[in-house]
C-alpha positions, -999 to +999 in steps of 0.1 A: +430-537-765+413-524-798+418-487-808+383-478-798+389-489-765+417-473-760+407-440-772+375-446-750+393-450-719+421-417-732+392-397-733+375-408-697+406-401-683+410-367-703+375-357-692+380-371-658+409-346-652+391-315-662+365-320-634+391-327-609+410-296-619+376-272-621+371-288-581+405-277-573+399-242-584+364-241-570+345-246-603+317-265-582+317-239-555+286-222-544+276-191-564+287-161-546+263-140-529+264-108-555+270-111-592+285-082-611+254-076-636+273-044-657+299-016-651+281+019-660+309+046-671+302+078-649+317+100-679+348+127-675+345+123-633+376+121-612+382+123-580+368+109-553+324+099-547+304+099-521+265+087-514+241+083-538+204+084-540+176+067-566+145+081-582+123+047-585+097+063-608+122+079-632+147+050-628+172+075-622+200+072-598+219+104-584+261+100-575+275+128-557+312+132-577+327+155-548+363+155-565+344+166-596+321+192-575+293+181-594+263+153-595+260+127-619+226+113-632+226+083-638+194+063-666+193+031-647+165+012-672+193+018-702+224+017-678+240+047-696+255+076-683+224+105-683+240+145-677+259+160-650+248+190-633+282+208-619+292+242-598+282+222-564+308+230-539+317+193-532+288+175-529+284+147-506+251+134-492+219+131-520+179+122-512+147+120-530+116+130-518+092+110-542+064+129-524+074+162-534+096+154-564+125+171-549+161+163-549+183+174-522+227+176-524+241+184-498+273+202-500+306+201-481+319+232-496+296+257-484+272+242-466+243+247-486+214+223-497+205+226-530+172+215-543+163+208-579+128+196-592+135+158-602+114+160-635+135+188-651+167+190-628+164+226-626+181+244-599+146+254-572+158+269-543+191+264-514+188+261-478+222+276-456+234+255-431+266+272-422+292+241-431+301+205-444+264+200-454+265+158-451+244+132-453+210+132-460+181+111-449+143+112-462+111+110-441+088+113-471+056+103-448+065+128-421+076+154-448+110+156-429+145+159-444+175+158-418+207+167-429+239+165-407+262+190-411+290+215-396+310+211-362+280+193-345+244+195-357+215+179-372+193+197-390+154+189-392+139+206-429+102+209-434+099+191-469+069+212-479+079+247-474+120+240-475+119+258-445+143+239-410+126+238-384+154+222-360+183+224-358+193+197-328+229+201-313+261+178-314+291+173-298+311+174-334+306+167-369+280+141-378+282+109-401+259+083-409+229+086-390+195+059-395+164+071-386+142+041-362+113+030-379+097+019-351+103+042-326+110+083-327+147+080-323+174+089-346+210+068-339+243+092-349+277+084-355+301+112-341+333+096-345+350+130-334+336+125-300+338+089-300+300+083-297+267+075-305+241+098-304+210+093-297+180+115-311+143+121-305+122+131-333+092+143-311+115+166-286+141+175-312+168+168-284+199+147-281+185+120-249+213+100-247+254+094-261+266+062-264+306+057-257+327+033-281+353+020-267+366-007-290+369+011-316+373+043-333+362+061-366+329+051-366+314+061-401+293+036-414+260+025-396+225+004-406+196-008-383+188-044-379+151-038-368+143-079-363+172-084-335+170-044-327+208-043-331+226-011-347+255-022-368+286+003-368+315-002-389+347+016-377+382+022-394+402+019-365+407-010-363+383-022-394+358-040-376+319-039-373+306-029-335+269-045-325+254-026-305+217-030-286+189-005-301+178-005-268+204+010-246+238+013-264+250-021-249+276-036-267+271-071-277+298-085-302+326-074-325+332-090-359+363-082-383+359-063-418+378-052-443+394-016-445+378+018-448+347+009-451+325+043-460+284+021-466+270-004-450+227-021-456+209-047-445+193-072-470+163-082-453+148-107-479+179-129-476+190-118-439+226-106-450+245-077-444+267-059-475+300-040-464+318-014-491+356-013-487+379+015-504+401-018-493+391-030-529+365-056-513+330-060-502+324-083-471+290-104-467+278-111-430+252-134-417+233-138-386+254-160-358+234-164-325+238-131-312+263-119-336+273-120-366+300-140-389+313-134-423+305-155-454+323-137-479+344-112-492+344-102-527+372-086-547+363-049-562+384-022-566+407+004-547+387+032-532+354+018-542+339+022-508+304+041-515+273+021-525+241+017-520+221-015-518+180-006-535+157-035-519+130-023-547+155-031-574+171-059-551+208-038-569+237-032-546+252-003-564+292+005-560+307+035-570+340+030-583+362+062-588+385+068-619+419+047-614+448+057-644+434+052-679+399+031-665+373+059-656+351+060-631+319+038-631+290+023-610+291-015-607+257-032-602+255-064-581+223-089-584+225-106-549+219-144-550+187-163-535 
């Protein structure tokens, strides 16, 4: 065999292993379903951070840093870290009202709302609600904001004149809530009472309370409006409840990851994104009448608030200070 055969056939063989050993460890797998685009540094923030909100026009997007009692604006075209506007009594729930150019933060501290005009930040006005001010939600064409807050209520705010106009009665302290796009109701998590609550935007009256039994700690919740199913992820055990829209039944139980805090719907690819402080982020897909997991991405610890922006097709994750690493907002590009 001649020396340039020989070195031929070494370097097949060379070459050969490389592709066998990049197989092994999954170099030909399929690209995961969120990419980690950049890690934006939140700045001298510690503790821990709840929801977060996004100004489209302005590119801005608003963190609520409750162990820092203070809000962090974020310049999402540049992806640097913008100013932080402090003395909020542990904020926890944020909204924007693009039709009124109002930002609302809720806080857990005192209760209040506090509103600031979006194109300066200035401080505009505070609305009492009494205590744990929570999350927010924004009805921008009904000029509504709801807030959920204290030992049991949701309240109903009058975007135009800041003024609430309900305040509708629960049995205890309100999480996530999603408001029904195609129908007046409002869904509830009351983990406290171990139910769902159901809501009706015209009466202003609780019409119905849903009992889960499977589960319990029931924080996270999103509306899938194409198989009217309401999604509810619970901490104990870590698993995600799917309900009926229709009339609480429920239809199927799939496994999660742990202490989970957001959960969205991606509507353009039919998936559903799951944030973990477990230190992952689960990906479900439709399965017949349920729903199945198709993967689980590694993250960090405590890194359970995010928030997935269709109009930027982002999933934003909010990843609090750890030792010497500081805290930062990872953006994921989800994968066609």
């Amino acid at each position: 065999m001649t020396s340039r055969r020989r070195y031929t056939d070494m370097l097949l063989a060379a070459l050969a292993t490389i592709f066998l050993a990049k197989d092994a460890a999954g170099g030909n797998a399929e690209m995961p379903p969120l990419q980690l685009e950049a890690k934006i540094p939140l700045g001298d923030v510690h503790g821990r951070i709840d929801h977060m909100a996004v100004d489209l026009a302005r590119h801005r997007l608003f963190v609520a840093a409750l162990g820092n009692d203070s809000l962090v604006v974020i310049d999402l075209a540049s992806k640097r870290f913008d100013r932080l506007i402090g003395d909020l009594p542990k904020p926890q729930g944020v909204g924007f009202d693009p039709a009124t150019d109002m930002l609302y933060v809720a806080n857990g501290g005192d209760g209040s709302v506090r509103l600031f005009n979006d194109g300066e930040l200035s401080p505009v006005g505070q609305i009492e609600l009494g205590s744990d001010a929570d999350n927010v939600r924004i009805d921008s064409k009904a000029g509504q904001v709801f807030v959920g807050y204290g030992d049991g209520a949701l309240a109903i705010i009058d975007s135009p004149t800041h003024s609430t106009i309900a305040a509708v009665p629960l049995e205890a302290h309100p999480e996530s809530f999603q408001l029904d796009r195609d129908t007046a109701r409002i869904f509830v998590n009351v983990p406290n009472a171990g139910t769902i609550d159901v809501i009706d935007r015209v009466s202003r009256r609780r019409v119905a309370s849903w009992p889960v039994e499977r589960g319990s700690a029931n924080f996270a919740m999103v509306l899938d409006q194409t198989r009217q199913n309401l999604l509810v992820a619970f901490r104990r055990s870590a698993e995600l409840g799917v309900f009926s829209s229709g009339d609480g039944t429920h239809t199927g139980t799939v496994p999660t990851c742990g202490d989970v805090d957001d959960l969205f719907f991606d509507s353009k690819r039919d998936r559903i994104y799951i944030s973990c402080g477990e230190r992952f982020i689960d990906v479900l897909a439709p399965d017949g009448n349920s729903y199945r997991q198709t993967a689980r991405l590694t993250t960090a610890v405590g890194a359970r608030t995010s928030l997935f922006v269709p109009e930027l097709d982002r999933l934003l994750l909010a990843v609090p200070a750890r030792g010497e690493t500081p805290a930062a907002i990872w953006i994921f590009r989800p994968s066609s």
